[in-house]
C-alpha positions in Angstrom: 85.7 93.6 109.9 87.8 90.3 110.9 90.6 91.6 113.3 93.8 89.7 114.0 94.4 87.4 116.8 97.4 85.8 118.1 99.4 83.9 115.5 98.9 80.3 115.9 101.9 78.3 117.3 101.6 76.0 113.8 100.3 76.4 110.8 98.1 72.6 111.8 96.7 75.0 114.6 94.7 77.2 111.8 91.4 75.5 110.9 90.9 74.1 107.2 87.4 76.6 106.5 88.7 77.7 103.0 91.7 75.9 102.5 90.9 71.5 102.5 94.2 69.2 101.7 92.6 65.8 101.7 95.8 63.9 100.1 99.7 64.8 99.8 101.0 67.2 98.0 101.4 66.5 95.0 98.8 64.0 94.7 98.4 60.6 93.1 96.4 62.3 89.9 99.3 65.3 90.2 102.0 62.6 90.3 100.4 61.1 86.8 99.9 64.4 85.2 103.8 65.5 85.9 105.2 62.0 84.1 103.5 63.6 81.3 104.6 67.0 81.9 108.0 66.4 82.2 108.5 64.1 78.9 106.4 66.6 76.8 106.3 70.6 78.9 110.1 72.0 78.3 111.9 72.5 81.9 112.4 76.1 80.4 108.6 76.9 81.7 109.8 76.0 85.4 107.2 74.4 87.8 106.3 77.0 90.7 103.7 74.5 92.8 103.5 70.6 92.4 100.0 70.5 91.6 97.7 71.0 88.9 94.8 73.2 89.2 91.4 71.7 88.0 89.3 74.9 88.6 89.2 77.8 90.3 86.5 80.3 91.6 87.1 83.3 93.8 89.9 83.3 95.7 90.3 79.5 96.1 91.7 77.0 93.4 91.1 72.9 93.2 93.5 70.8 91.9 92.9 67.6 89.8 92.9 66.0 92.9 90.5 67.7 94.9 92.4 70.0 97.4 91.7 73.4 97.7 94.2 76.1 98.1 93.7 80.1 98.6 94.8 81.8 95.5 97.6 84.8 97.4 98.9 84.5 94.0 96.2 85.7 91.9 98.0 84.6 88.3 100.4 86.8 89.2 97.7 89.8 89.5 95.3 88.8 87.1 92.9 87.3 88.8 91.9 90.7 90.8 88.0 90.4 90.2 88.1 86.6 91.5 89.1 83.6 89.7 86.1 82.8 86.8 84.5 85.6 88.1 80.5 84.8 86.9 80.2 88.2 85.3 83.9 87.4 83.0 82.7 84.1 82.4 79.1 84.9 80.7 81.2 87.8 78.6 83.3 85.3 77.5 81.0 82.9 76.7 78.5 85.4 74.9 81.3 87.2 72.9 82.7 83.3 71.3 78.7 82.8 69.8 79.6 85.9 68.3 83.0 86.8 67.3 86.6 85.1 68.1 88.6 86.9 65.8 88.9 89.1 62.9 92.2 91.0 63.7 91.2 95.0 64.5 93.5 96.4 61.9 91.4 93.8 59.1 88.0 94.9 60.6 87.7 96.6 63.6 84.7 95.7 65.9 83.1 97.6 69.2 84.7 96.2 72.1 88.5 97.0 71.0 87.3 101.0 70.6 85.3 100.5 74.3 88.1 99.3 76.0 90.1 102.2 74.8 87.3 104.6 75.7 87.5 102.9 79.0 91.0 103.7 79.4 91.0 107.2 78.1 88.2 107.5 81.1 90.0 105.4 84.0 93.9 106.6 83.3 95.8 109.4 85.1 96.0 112.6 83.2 92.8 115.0 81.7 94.5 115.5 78.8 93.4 113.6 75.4 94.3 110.1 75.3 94.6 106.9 73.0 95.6 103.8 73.2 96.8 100.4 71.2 95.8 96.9 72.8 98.2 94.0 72.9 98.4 90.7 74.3 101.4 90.9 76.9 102.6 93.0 79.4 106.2 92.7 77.6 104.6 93.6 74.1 102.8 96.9 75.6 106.5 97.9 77.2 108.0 97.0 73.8 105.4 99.2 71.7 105.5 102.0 74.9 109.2 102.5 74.1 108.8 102.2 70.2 105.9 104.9 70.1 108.6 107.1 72.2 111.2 106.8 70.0 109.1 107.2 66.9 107.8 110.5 68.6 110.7 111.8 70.1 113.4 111.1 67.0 115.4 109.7 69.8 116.4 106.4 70.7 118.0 106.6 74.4 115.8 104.5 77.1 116.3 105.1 80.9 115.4 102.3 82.9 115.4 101.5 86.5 117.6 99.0 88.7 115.8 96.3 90.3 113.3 96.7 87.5 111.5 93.9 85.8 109.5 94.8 82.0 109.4 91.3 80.2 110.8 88.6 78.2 111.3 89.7 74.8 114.6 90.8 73.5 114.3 94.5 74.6 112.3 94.0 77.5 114.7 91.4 78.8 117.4 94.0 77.7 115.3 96.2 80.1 115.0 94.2 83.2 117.7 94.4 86.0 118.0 90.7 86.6 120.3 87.8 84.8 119.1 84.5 86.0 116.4 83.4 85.0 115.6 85.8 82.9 118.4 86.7 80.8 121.1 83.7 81.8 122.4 82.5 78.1 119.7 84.8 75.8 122.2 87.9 74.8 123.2 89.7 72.9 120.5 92.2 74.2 118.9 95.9 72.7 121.6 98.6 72.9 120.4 102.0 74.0 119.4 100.9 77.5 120.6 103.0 80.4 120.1 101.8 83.7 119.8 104.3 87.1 119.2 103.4 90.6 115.4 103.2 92.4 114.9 104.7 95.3 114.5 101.8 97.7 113.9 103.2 101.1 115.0 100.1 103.4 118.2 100.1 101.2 119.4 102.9 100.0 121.7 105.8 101.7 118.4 108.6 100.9 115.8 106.4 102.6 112.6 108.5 102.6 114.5 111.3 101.1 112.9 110.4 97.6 113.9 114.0 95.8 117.4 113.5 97.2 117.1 109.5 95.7 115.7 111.6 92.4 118.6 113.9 92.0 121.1 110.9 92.3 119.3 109.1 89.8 119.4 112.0 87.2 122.8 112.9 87.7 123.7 109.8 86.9 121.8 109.4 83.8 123.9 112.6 83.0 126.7 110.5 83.5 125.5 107.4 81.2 124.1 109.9 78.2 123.3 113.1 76.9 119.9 114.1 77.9 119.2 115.6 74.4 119.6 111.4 73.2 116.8 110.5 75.3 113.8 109.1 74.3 111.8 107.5 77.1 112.4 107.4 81.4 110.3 104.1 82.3 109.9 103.1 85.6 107.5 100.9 88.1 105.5 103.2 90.4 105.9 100.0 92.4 108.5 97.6 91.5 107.0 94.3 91.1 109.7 91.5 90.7 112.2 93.6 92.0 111.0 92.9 95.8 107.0 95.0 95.9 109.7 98.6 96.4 107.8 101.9 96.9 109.8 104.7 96.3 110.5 107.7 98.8 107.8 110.0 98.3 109.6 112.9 95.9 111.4 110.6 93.8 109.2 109.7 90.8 108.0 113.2 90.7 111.4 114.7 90.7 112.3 112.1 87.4 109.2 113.3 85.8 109.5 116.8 86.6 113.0 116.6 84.9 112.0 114.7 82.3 109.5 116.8 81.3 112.3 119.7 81.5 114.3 118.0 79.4 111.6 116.9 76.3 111.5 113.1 77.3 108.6 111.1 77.2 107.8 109.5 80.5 106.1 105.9 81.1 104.7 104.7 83.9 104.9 100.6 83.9 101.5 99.2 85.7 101.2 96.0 84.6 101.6 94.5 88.4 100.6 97.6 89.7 97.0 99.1 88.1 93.4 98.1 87.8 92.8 99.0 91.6 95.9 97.0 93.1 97.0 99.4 95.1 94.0 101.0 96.5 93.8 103.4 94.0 93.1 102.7 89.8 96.2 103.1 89.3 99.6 103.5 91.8 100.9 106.5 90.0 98.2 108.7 91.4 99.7 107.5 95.3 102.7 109.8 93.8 100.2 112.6 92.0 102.2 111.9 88.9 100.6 112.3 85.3 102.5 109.9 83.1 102.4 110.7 79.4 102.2 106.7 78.5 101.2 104.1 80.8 100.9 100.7 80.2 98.7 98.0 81.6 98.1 94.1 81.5 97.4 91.5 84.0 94.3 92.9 86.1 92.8 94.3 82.7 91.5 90.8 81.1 89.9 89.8 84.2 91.8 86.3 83.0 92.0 86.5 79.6 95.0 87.7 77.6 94.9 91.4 76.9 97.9 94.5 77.4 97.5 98.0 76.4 100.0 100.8 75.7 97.6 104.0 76.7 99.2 108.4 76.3 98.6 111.6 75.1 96.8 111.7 71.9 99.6 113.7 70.2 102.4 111.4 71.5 99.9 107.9 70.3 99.2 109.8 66.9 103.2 110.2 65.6 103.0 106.7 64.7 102.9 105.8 60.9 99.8 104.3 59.9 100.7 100.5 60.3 103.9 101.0 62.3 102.1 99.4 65.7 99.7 96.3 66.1 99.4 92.4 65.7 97.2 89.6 64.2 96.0 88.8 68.1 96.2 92.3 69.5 92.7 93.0 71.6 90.9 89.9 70.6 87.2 90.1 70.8 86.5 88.0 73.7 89.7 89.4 75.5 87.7 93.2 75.0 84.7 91.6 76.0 86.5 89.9 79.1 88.0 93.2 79.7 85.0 95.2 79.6 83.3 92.8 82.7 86.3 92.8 84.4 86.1 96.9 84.5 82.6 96.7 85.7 83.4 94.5 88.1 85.9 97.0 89.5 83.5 99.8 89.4 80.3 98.2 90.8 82.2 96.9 93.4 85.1 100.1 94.4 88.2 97.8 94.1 90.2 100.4 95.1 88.7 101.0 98.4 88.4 97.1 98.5 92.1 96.7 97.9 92.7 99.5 100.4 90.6 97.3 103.3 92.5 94.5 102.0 95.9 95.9 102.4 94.7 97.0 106.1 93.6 94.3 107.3 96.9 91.8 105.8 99.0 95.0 107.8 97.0 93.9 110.7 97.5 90.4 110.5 101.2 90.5 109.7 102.3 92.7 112.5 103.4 90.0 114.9 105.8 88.5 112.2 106.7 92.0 111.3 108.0 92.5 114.4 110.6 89.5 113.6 114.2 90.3 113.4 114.1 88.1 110.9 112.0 90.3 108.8 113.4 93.4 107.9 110.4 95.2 106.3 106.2 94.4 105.7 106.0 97.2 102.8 103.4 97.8 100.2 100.1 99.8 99.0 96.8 98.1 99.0 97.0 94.6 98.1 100.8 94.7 96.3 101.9 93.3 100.1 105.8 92.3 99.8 107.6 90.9 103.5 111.4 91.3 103.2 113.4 88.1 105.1 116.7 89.0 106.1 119.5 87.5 108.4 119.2 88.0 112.0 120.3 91.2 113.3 121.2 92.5 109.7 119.6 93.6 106.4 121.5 90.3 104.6 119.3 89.0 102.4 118.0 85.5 103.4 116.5 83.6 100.5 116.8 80.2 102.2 113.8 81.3 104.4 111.4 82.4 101.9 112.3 79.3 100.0 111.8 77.0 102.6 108.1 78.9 103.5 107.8 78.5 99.3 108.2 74.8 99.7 105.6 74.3 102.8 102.6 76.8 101.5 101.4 74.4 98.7 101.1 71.9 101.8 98.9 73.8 104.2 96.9 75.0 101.5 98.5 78.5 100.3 99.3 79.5 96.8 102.0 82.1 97.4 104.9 83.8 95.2 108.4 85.1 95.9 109.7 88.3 94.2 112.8 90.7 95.1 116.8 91.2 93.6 117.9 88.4 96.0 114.8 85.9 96.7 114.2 86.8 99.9 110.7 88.9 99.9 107.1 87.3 99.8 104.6 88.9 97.7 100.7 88.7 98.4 98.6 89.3 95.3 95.3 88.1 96.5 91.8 88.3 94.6 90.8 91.9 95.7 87.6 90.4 96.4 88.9 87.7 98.8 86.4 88.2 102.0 88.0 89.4 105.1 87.4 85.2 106.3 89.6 83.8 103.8 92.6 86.3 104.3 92.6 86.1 107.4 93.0 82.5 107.0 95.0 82.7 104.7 97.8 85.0 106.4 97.6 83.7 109.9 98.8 80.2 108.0 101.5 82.0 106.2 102.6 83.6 109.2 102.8 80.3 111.0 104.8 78.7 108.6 107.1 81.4 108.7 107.5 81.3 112.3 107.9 77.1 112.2 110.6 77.6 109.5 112.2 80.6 111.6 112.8 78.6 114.8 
């Protein structure tokens, strides 16, 4: 195992092994590409890095002009098994010979009904299970929260603050915050009740989680009848939101009382699952059973593919028809999929995110102990650091925007998260070797320490 050393006084002082700039950033083919990009891409999209990637493979991406970043982005967790992982890659290409489309609910093929074995396997809960498969995160949320409400008779939908669960109109209806992601788009889904999240650092029950529970339910009480009550949905860890895990206690005491109270609860792991968090899924770090869960990013191994995933009885109340979609677990998505799933059992991504997580823990301790950094939190590889304000727990976005603007130039690809901007989020390739994170995190920390001075 790679152990940490001292941080480097600069981020210049880290040695370009995985990482190679060899022009500014942007460069002149990225400076050519973005005319183009702005007169034709809408400025709705936003721009996170100014470059253009050309190709990617493991845990490094090239841009159109030859510099080579580490990938602590991961597409946003996607990329878990390794950008183009070789294995992905020859499913993909085998499966387009073969099939590219047919739409399941015209004529159905294999892979859709392997994937959904393969869920019924890897999921919480011994109970029977189906599932549907879909191409977004925000369409598996939208069709988890439909199937409740077609099985309950009820319409209610108790959602989380801080929470984050897409961009279509009732997933942007359920996500905590405005700008960008709801600035100018109302009028939004009615029936959406929104209760605080335990959030240890923050909140007066700190790692009283049944205590942060019993606060949350009463005032769902308060907001509507528990007999109107369709769905409880929540993060096991909240992505956008800042990388929050809850006080042990408090998702099971919201599940226990769900389940008191006839309400289907969802667990949202579409940041979360496929091994993230060191185990296949971070609702077993809280020994809940959900009765839906669902899942994107990780599960395509690259390629476009969601899935809503519960209890056969609860999957079943549907009307024949009611749930699907011309694109809905595309053949070459399943057959991406199904590599990707390999990938992660051949190679025990769990433990491998576990060692990850360890070792980043390791490596961020030094800027942990910053008072400018209120909290290093996380499980596994889901790795958020919260900024702050000197001698307070004031959120400091400045900071993390400033480290935002100098990654891309010392070779990182990194992304912010949390309520206020001010938390770092590490979503690396869970088969990133021990080399390039520790690369990779003793030039973050660097930066951050330039940018605190």
């Amino acid at each position: 195992m790679t152990t940490a050393t001292t941080t480097p006084t600069t981020a210049a002082d880290v040695p370009q092994v995985a990482r190679k700039i060899t022009t500014a950033i942007p460069g002149p083919r990225a400076l050519e590409i973005q005319k183009d990009y702005d007169r034709y891409v809408t400025a709705g999209v936003g721009q996170h890095e100014p470059i253009f990637a050309d190709s990617a493979s493991g845990a490094t991406i090239t841009d159109v002009d030859g510099n080579r970043f580490i990938d602590l982005a991961a597409g946003i967790a996607v990329a878990s098994v390794g950008n183009t992982a070789p294995e992905v890659t020859t499913a993909i290409q085998d499966q387009a010979t073969k099939l590219l489309h047919t739409c399941f609910a015209t004529t159905p093929y294999a892979g859709y009904v392997e994937v959904c074995k393969k869920l019924a396997e890897l999921t919480p809960g011994s109970f029977p299970k189906k599932s549907i498969l879909l191409n977004s995160g925000a369409e598996a949320v939208e069709n988890a929260v439909k199937i409740a409400r077609r099985y309950s008779g009820k319409s209610a939908v108790i959602v989380m603050e801080n929470a984050f669960h897409g961009r279509t109109n009732l997933t942007m209806s359920m996500t905590t915050k405005a700008s960008p992601y709801k600035a100018g788009f109302g009028g939004f889904a009615p029936d959406i009740y929104r209760v605080p999240f335990s959030y240890p650092l923050r909140d007066a029950f700190g790692a009283d989680g049944a205590a942060a529970a019993r606060a949350a339910i009463d005032k769902i009480r308060l907001l509507v009848d528990p007999g109107d009550v369709a769905a409880i949905i929540a993060e096991p860890v909240q992505g956008e939101g800042g990388f929050i895990v809850p006080a042990t206690g408090f998702l099971e005491g919201l599940l226990t009382w769900a389940h008191e109270n006839g309400i289907v609860y969802i667990s949202d792991e579409i940041q979360s699952g496929f091994c993230r968090t060191g185990e296949w899924f971070a609702s077993t770090h809280f020994a809940i059973v959900p009765d839906m869960i669902t899942t994107a990013k990780a599960i395509g191994g690259g390629m476009p593919l969601s899935a809503v995933t519960g209890r056969a009885e609860i999957m079943d109340s549907v009307q024949r028809g009611g749930i699907g979609g011309t694109y809905s677990g595309n053949p070459v998505s399943c057959a991406a999929a199904l590599a990707a799933i390999g990938i992660m059992e051949r190679e025990d991504l769990p433990a491998r995110a576990a060692h990850v997580g360890a070792l980043a823990d390791e490596l961020l301790a030094p800027l942990a102990a910053s008072s400018r950094v209120a909290e290093v939190r996380g499980l596994g590889a889901m790795i958020g650091i919260e900024f702050v304000k000197p001698g307070s727990l004031e959120p400091d976005g400045d900071i993390v925007r400033r480290i935002l603007a100098r990654a891309p130039q010392e070779g990182l690809i990194i992304l912010s998260c949390g309520i206020y901007g001010n938390v770092i989020r590490l979503l690396p390739p869970l088969t990133i070797s021990n080399e390039e994170l520790t690369e990779a995190v003793r030039t973050l920390s660097a930066i951050a320490f330039e940018e605190m001075a």
